[in-house]
N, C-alpha and C positions, 0 to 999 in steps of 0.2 A: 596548772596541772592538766587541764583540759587540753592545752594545746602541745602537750607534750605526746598526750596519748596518742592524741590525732596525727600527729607526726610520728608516730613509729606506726601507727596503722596503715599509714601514707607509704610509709619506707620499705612493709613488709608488702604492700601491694607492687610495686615497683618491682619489689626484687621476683616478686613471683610471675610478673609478667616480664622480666628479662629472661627468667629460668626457662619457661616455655617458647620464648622466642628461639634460644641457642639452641634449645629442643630440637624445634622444627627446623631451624635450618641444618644442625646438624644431620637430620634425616633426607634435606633435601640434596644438601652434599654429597652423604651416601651416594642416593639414587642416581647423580650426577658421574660419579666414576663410576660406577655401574654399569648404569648404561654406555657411557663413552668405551669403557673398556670391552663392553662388546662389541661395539661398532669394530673400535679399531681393532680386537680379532680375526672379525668377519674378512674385513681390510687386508689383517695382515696373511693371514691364511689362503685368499682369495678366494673365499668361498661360493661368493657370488658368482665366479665365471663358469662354477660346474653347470647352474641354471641359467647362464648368457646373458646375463643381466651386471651393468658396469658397478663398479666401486661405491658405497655410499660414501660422498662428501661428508667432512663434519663442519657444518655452517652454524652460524648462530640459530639457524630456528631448529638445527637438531640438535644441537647441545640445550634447548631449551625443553621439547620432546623428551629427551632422557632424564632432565632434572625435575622433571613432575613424573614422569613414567617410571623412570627404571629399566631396567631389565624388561619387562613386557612393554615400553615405550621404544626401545629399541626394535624389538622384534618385532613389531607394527610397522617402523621405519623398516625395516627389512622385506615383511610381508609387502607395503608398498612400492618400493624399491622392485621385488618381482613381480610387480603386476605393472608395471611400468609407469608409474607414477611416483618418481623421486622426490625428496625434499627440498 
């Protein structure tokens, strides 16, 4: 009886720490085309060349920037980007 219990308390901690895992990453996902999709705006619109400053590449260390950042992780990459210190 004992090890029954302990075994669904086993099971319902599992499942609650799967449930916050999908959680988070689903929010990092999010963040993830968020930010990308502003990059590739910025990109596509060439917004960058009004301020003389070239294209931001999308490299593995900025698609990693936007997927903790977001949208204001991008725009950091941007603000860098015009100060002339790309990613």
């Amino acid at each position: 009886m004992i090890s029954e219990i302990l075994l669904l308390v086993f099971a319902i901690a599992i499942a609650v720490a799967i449930f916050h895992l999908f959680k988070r990453l689903a929010f990092l996902v999010v963040n993830a085309i968020t930010g990308l999709l502003t990059l590739f705006l910025v990109n596509y619109f060439d917004l960058m060349s009004y301020f003389g400053a070239a294209d931001i590449s999308i490299t593995p260390a900025t698609v990693i920037i936007c997927t903790f950042g977001g949208i204001p992780g991008a725009i950091v990459l941007i603000l860098l980007a015009l100060a002339g210190h790309p990613i």
